[in-house]
N, C-alpha and C positions, 0 to 999 in steps of 0.2 A: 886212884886206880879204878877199873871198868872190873866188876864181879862178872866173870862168865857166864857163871850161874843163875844170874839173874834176867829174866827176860827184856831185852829193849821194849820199852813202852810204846815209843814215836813207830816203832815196823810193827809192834801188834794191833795200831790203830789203823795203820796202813789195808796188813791185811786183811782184818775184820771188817771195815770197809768195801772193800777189794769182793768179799765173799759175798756181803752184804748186795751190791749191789749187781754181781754176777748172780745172787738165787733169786732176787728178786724181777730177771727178766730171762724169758725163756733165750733169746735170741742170742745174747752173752753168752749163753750154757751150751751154743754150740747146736742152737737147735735152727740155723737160719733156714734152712732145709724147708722149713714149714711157711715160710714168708716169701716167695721166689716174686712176689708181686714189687717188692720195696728193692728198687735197683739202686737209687741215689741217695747219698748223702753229703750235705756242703750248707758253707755259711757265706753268707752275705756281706757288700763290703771287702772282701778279699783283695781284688784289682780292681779297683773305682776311681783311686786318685786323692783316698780320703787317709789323712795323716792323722793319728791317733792321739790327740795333746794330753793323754793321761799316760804316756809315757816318754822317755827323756830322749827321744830320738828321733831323727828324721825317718819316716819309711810309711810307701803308701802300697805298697803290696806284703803280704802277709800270707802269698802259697806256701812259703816256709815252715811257715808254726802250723799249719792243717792239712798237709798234702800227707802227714801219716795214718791220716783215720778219716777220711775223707774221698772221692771220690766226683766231685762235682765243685766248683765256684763260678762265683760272676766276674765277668769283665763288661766294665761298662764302655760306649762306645758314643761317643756326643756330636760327631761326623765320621763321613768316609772315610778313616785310617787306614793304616794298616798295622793291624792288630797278630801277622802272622808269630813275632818273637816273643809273645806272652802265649799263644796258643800253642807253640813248641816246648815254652819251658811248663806248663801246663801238664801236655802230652807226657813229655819225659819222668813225670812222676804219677803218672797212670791218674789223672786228674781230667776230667773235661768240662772246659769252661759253659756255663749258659751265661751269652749275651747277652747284654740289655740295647736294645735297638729303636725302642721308643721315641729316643730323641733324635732320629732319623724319619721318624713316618710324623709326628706331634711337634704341635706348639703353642704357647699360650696367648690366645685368644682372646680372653674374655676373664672376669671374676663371677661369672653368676653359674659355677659348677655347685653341688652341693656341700665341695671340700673348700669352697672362695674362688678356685681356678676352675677356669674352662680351655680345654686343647681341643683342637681339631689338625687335620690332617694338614699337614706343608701341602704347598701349590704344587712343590717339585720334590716331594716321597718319593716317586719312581725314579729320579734321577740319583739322589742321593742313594736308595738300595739299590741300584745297579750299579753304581760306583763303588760300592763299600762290598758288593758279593766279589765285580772283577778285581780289585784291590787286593785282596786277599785269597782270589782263585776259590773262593767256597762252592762250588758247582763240583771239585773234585777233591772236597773235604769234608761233605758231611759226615760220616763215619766220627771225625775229631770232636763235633760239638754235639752236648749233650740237649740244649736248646736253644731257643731264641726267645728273649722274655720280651715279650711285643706289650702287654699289658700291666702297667703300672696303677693299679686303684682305677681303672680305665672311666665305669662308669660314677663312681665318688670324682673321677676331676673332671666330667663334663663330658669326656669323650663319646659321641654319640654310637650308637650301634653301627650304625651304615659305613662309617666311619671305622670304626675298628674292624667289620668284615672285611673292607677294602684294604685295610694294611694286611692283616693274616691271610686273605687269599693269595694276595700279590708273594709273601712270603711261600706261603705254599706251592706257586705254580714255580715259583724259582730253586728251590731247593726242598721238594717232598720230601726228604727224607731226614728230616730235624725235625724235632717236634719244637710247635709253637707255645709259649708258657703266660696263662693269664693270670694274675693274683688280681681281687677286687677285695675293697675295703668290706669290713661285714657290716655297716650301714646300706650299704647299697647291691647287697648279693638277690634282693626282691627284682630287683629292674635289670639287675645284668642280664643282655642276651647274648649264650658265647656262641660265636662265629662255626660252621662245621668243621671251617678247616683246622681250628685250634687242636692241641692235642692234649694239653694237662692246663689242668684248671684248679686253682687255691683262691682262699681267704686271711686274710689275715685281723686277728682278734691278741690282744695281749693283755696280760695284767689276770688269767684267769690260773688258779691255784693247780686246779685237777681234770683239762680238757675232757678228760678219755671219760668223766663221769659229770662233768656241767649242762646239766639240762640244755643250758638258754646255747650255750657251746656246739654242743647235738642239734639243738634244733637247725642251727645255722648252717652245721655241717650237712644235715640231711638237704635244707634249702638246695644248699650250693649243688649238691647231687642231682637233685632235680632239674636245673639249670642247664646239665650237659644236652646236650644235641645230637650226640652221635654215641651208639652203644663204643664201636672204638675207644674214645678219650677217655683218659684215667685224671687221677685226682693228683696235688700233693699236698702237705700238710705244712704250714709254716709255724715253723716252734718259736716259740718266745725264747729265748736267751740272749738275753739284756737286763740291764736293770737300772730302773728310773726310782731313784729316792721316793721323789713328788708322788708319781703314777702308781709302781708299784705300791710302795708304802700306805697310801689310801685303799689300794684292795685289800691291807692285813697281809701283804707278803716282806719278807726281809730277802736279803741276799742271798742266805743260806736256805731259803727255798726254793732255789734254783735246782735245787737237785731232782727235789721229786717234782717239779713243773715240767724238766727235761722228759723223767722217766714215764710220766703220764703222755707227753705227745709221743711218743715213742712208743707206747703203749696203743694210743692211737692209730696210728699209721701202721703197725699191725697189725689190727684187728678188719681193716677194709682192702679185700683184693683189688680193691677200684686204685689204690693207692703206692702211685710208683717212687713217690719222690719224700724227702724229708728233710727242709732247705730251714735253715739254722737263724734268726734273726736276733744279733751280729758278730762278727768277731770283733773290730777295733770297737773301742770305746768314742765318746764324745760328739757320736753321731747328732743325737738327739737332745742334744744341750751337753755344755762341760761336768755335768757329774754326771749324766748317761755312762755308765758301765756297760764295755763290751761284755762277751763271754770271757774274750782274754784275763779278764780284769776281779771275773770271778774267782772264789775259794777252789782251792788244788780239787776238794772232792768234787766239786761241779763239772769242771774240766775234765776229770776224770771219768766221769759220767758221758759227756763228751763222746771223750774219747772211745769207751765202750759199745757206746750207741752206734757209733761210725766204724768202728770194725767189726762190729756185728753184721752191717749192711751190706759194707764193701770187702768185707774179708781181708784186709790189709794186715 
């Protein structure tokens, strides 16, 4: 028999967790009022096409498991589709995809980028994004999408500046009103030049404990600040949430410090009004080799953490 009298242990752990990490961030406690800068939040990987082999089932979309504390995911796009039935089911749960369109404007050329690859622009980019905006009628949908990820590590895989202006403008003269999204690898945020028309600009660095206080972190982050070109363009911030045995484990991180790795970027991207966005890196697992752990994959408190972080931003 269950003593009434006695307290469940498993819900006192729940809640003191629960408290824990609502007093530990202002924006939980109902304070988002004070952050109106940080519009988006969403993870990686959602709609890509990418099957999860660390779980017992077939499924390569995942708006399901993130569309309650989230506001934002990718859909990737490898030609001229029509991507309209994922951007409805999208829509319907107050979710707005950014694109990856990349492999419409790029292609690999060459290994002598700094990353082994070299891309440069297709012959016929303008033909495939005029086919993929008529395709899908985007001239009287921007409203629906949140961006267009035109830059993938742009200058880390080769791609030259002239080159990626000439994709982002062409974007921009077709549908102004979507903001253009760059991520650069943080080996090469020194040479990136971002384009004017671009409109949010990131790096991505992982494997680091406590971003919102790692020197070498800051500095990078200040770097990439400096980089912008137009007082307009804001920033986003790409959170580690993944976890690599190999990779992590060498920096002295375990699983279970996922929590406060989340809390510190989070911690980040409010403390800079330049910073509109807070994009999740990943949800499935197995991305990055077979014991890559998504976030899905991480401890309930992690996820929870997650989850917190994203209805703080998007009020869900």
């Amino acid at each position: 028999m269950i003593d009434a009298c006695k307290p469940d242990l498993s819900r006192f752990i729940m809640v003191f967790f629960m408290l824990l990490l609502v007093g530990s961030n202002p924006a939980v406690a109902g304070e988002t009022r004070k952050t109106p800068h940080l519009r988006f939040f969403g993870f990686t990987l959602v709609d890509v096409g990418h099957d999860d082999p660390l779980d017992q089932v077939a499924k390569t979309n995942y708006l399901d498991e993130v569309a309650g504390f989230t506001n934002t995911a990718d859909i990737l796009v490898v030609k001229p589709e029509n991507i309209v039935s994922r951007m409805e089911a999208m829509k319907s749960l107050a979710v707005k995809p950014y694109v990856h369109v990349y492999p419409l404007f790029f292609e690999q050329t060459g290994s002598d980028g700094p990353s082994g690859s070299k891309y440069t622009l297709r012959k016929d980019y303008r033909e495939q994004w005029s086919l993929f905006i008529s395709r899908n009628s985007l001239k009287t949908r921007q409203k629906d999408l949140a961006a267009f990820y035109l830059g993938e590590e742009p200058t880390w895989n080769g791609i030259s500046a002239g080159d990626l202006r000439a994709a982002s403008d062409l974007i921009k003269a077709t549908v102004p009103r979507v903001p253009i999204l760059i991520v650069e690898a943080y080996p090469s945020i020194a040479e990136l030049e971002v384009p004017k028309s671009a409109d949010w600009v990131g790096f991505d660095r992982y494997f680091v404990r406590n971003p919102a206080k790692d020197p070498t972190y800051l500095k990078e982050f200040a770097l990439l600040k400096s980089k912008l070109s137009s007082p307009r363009q804001k920033l986003v911030v790409v959170m580690d949430a993944h976890y690599r045995p190999d990779a992590h484990g060498a920096f002295g991180l375990s699983a279970s410090d996922m929590t406060d790795v989340a809390l510190s970027y989070f911690d980040l991207a409010k403390s800079d009004p330049k910073v509109v966005a807070l994009f999740a890196y990943m949800w499935p697992g197995g991305f990055d080799g077979p014991e890559t752990m998504g976030a899905r994959q991480l401890s309930r408190k992690t996820r929870r953490a997650y989850e917190l972080i994203g209805k703080a931003i998007t009020a869900k």
